[in-house]
Structures are given as C-alpha cells and as structure tokens.
N, C-alpha and C positions, 0 to 999 in steps of 0.2 A: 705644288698647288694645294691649297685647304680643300678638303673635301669635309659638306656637313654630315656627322654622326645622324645614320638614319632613324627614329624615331616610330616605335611601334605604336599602334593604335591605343593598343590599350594600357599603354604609358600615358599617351594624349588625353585618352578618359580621365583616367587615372590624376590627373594635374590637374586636369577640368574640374571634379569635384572636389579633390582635397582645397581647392582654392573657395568653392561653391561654400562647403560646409564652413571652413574657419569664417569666413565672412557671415556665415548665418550665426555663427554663435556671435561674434560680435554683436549683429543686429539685434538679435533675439535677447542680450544683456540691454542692450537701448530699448527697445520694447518694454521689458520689465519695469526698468529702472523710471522709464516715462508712465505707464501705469501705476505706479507708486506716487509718483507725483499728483497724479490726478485723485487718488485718494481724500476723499474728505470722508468728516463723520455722517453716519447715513448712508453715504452712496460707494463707498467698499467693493458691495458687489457687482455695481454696474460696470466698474472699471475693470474689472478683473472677468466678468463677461464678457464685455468687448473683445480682451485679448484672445480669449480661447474664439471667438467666434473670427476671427480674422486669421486665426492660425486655423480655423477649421477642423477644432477637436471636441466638438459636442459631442460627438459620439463615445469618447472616453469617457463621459462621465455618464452614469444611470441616472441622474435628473437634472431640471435647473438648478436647483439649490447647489448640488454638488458642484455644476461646472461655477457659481459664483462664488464659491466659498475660498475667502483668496488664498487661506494655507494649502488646500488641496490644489490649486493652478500653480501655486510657486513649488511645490512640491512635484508635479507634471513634467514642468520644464526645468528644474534643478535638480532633480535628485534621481528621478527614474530614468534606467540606462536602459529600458525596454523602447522609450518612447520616440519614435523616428522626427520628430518635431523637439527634441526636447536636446538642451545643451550638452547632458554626457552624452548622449547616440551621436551626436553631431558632431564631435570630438572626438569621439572612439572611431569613427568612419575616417575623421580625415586621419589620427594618425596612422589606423594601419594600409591607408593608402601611401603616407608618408614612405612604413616600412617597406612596400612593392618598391618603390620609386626611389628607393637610397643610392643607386647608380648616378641620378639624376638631380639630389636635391644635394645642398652642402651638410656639412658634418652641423655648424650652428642652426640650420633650420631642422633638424633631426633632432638634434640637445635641447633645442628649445620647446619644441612641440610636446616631447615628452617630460618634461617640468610642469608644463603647462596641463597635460594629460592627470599626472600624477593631482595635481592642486584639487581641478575639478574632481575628480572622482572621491576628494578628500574633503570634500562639502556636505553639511548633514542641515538639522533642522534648525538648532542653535544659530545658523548662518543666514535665516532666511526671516530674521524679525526685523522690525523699524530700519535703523541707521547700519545696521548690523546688512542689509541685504544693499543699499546702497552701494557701502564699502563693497559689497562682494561684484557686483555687478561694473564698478567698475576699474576691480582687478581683473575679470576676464575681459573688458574691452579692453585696456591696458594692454595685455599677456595678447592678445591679436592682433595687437599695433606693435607690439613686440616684433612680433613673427614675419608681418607685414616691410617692417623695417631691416630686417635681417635678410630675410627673400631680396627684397629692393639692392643691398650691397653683396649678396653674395651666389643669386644664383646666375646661370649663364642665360647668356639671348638668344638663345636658338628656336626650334620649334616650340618645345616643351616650356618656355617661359610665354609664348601666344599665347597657348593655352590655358595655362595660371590663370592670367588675365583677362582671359575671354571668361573663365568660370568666376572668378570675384566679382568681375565689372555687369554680368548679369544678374549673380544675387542680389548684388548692391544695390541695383534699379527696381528690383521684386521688393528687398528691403524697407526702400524708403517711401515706396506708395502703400505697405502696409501700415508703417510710422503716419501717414498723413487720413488713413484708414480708421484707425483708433480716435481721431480725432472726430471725424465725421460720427462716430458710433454713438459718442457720448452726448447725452442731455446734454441744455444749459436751461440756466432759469428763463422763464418768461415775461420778467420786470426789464424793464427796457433796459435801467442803470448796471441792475447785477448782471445780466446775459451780456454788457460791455466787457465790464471787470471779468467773469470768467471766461469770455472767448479770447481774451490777451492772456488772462494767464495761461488758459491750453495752447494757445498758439508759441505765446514765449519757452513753454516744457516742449513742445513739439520740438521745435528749432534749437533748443539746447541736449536734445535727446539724438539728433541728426548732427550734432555736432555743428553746426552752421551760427549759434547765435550771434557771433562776434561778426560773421561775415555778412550776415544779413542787414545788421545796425549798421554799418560802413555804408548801404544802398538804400536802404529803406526811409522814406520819412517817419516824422516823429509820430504821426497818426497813424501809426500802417493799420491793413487791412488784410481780412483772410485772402483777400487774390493775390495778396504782394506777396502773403508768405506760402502760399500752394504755387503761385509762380514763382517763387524762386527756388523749391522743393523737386519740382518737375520740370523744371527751364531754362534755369540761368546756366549760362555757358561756360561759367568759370567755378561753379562752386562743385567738390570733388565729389559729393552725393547725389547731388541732381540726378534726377532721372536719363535727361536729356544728354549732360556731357556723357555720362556712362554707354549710353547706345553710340555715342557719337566717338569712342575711347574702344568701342568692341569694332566699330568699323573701321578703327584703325588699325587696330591688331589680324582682321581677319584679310584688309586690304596685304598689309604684312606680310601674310602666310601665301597671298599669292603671288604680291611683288616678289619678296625677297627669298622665300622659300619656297617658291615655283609648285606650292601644292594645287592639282584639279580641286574641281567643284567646290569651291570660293563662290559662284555665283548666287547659288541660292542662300545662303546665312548673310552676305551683304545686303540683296534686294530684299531680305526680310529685317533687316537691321535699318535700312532705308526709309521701310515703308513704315517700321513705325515710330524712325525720328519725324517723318511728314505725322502722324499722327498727333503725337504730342503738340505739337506746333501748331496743325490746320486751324484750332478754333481760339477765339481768345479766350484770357482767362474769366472774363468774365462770365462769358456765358458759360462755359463748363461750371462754375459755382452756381451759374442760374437753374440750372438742370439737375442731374442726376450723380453727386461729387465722386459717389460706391460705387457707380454701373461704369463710368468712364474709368476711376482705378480698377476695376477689374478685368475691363477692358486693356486696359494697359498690360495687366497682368498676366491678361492669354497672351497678349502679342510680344511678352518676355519669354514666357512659354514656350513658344512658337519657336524664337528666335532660337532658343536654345535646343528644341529639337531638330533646328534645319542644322547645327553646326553638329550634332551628335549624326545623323543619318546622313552628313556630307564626308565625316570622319574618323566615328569611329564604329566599332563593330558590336553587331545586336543592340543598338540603344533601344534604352529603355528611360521615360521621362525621369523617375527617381527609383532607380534600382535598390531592391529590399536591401542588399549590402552590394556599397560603390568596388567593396575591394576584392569581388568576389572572383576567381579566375577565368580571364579571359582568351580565348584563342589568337594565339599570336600573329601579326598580321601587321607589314609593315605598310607606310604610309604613300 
C-alpha cells in the first residue's frame, strides 16, 4: 500500500515562497521592462515614480527627486542585494530556500536556480542602459520561465508541489494588478487625439509586458477599450495571468490538499479564495473604470493578502506576512 511522505510545515513555507519570490522576480523584470517602455523625452521621471510608488519604496529614497531619477530606481531593484523588494533579495531568498528544500526539489531545479543566482548577482551598471536593460530584463524573465518549466517536468505531485503553486499562483494575481497599477499612475495628455494615441500605446506595453498581447488581439475588437483590456487583465478565464483564473487555480490546489491529501483547515483559505473570486466578478467592468481603478486594485490587493495569510495561519507555523528571511529556521512540525 503507497503511503504519502509526511510533509513538514516548514517545508510547506518553505515551497510557498521560494515559488512566491521566483514569480516576483519575473514580475518585477515586466515592471521594469514596461516602465522603460513608457519613457519618453520629458516625462522619465514620472514613470520611474510610479514604479517605486506602487512597490511602495518612497521611503528608500531622501527626496522626490531621488525616488524619480531613473538610474537610482534601476539601481534599487537591480543591483542592491540589501533591498527586500529588489531582484537580488528576491533571488537570494528563493535559492536558499531552494537549498533547505533539496530533499524535495529535483537535482535540475537546484542546477538551474543556481545559474540563474550566479547571472543576477553578476549584473552591474553597464547592464542597466537603453537596449542594454531590455535584453537584461528579459533574460531574467526567460531564466524564470526556465525554472518554471523544469519544476512543471520534474518535480513530484504531492503536498509540497500544492504548495509551489498555491505561492506562485498568488504572486502572480498581486503581480498583475500592480502591472495594470502603473498604468492608472501615469499622465496622458489632454488633447483629445494625443490622450487616444497614448492610452493604446500604454495599454498595448501593458498587455505585452503581462505577456497577454497575442492572446488578447485573438478576443478583442479592432477598437478595444481600457475595460476590454482591465477586463481581460482581471477576468478572463482562460488567460494564465489573469487575476481571476489565478484565484480560481489557488482553489484548486487548496481544494486538492483537502480532497486528496486529507489535510484540516482547508476551510478557511478556500472561503477567502471564494470570497474574493465573487469580488472580482460582482461589479462590471465598467463601472469599476468609472470609479476609483487604484482603490478597487488595492483592494484586490488586501484580499490577496488576506488570502495568503489564511493559508500560512491554516498551515504553517509562526506565519509571518513577509518574513525578514523566508529561509530562516523553523521548528519542526509535521502537518
């Protein structure tokens, strides 16, 4: 008779953010790379505002000036390994969660993590000009999708693979209302013709920065509109970033853990997984654009928040929202 391999908690942690973080450094390389885009002559520093102001790092910097000056922001989140928001911290946390978890992850998602470790930490300032940050930005999406795709053929389906997925599939949803976040931040002009022209171009860098272009032109008419592409951003049921599938992708995982893996307290991270696919959903899209676009993604944002706190306090031991280090040691404690 199989009997499943019991699964300690803070194994469970443990998987929960090394999946959390690889998925933020992806995101956080689409951030960037979409604020680049938005760049024009003149307004440099409002884009490069936005970003730190949606990451919620005003505080790192001693004035406006400095949070807008775009070398110091690419230099924040590319180079500085102090910075808990920033691509080396974010990387350095998942692999040495990787290293705890070597029982548990295969020998290619271990070889690969640490190439990928190696590359970032081998990024300097040369890296971070014009076309030159492009290409870098999306080598680390690349090298994530790498990882991504290797986990997918090589690790096992047991508890410990819920979890992965329950911690990607809620960054991913935090991810992409901040991508649609930035959008909202930014000016457009107020001639009626040009504020056409640049709210397509920002919506078109949006939606290729989410990786969705291709898939949104297949649905969308030739006129689209900002509700088509924030409803398809936060709703559509079939595209892999959506907000929507992603909650509806954690309820299936967490249904999972209590179908198949018979683990208690399942009830509350599903009913809070539940309550805020009803959210998403309850109003149309229109009138959420008629309203307040930052207060309802924020909103969104607590109740990702949320959700991920009810699955740490149903599962694992001492949670803490975002632990100064994921991989710091935990008391053992099976599940």
């Amino acid at each position: 008779m199989r009997v499943e391999p019991v699964l300690l908690a803070r194994d469970a942690e443990g998987l929960f953010w090394m999946a959390r973080y690889l998925e933020r450094v992806e995101n956080l390389a689409r951030l960037i790379d979409v604020v680049q885009s938005f760049e024009s002559p003149g307004r440099e520093a409002e884009s490069w505002t936005a970003l730190v102001a949606i990451m919620s790092d005003q505080d790192k910097f001693e004035s406006y000036d400095a949070a807008s000056d775009p070398d110091a922001v690419k230099r924040l989140y590319l180079l500085d390994p102090t910075n808990p928001t920033g691509i080396p911290f974010c990387l350095d946390n998942a692999r040495t969660n990787a290293r705890t978890l070597r029982p548990l992850i295969s020998t290619e998602m271990w070889r690969q993590i640490n190439v990928f470790h190696r590359f970032v930490m081998r990024i300097d300032t040369g890296d971070l000009d014009g076309d030159r940050l492009s290409r870098l930005c999306t080598k680390i999406k690349e090298s994530v999708q790498t990882h991504t795709g290797i986990t997918e053929g090589t690790m096992y389906r047991d508890q410990g693979w819920q979890f992965y997925q329950l911690g990607r599939l809620v960054e991913r949803a935090d991810q992409t209302t901040r991508l649609l976040d930035i959008k909202y931040r930014l000016l457009v002009p107020r001639d009626r013709e040009a504020r056409r022209v640049t709210e397509l171009t920002m919506w078109n860098a949006v939606l290729r920065a989410a990786a969705g272009y291709h898939a949104f032109k297949r649905l969308a008419r030739a006129e689209f509109s900002a509700e088509d592409v924030a409803g398809f951003l936060l709703r559509d049921p079939s595209f892999p970033r959506s907000v929507c599938l992603s909650v509806r992708r954690a309820e299936y995982h967490l249904d999972e853990l209590r179908r198949i893996h018979h683990l208690p307290h399942t009830s509350g991270p599903i009913e809070q997984a539940e309550y805020l696919r009803e959210f998403l959903l309850e109003r149309p899209m229109s009138e959420v654009l008629d309203g307040d676009l930052h207060d309802y993604l924020d909103r969104v944002q607590i109740q990702l928040s949320e959700l991920a706190g009810s699955i740490g306090r149903a599962f694992f031991r001492d949670w803490k929202p975002e632990p100064a280090s994921v991989a710091a040691p935990l008391q053992s404690q099976t599940m």
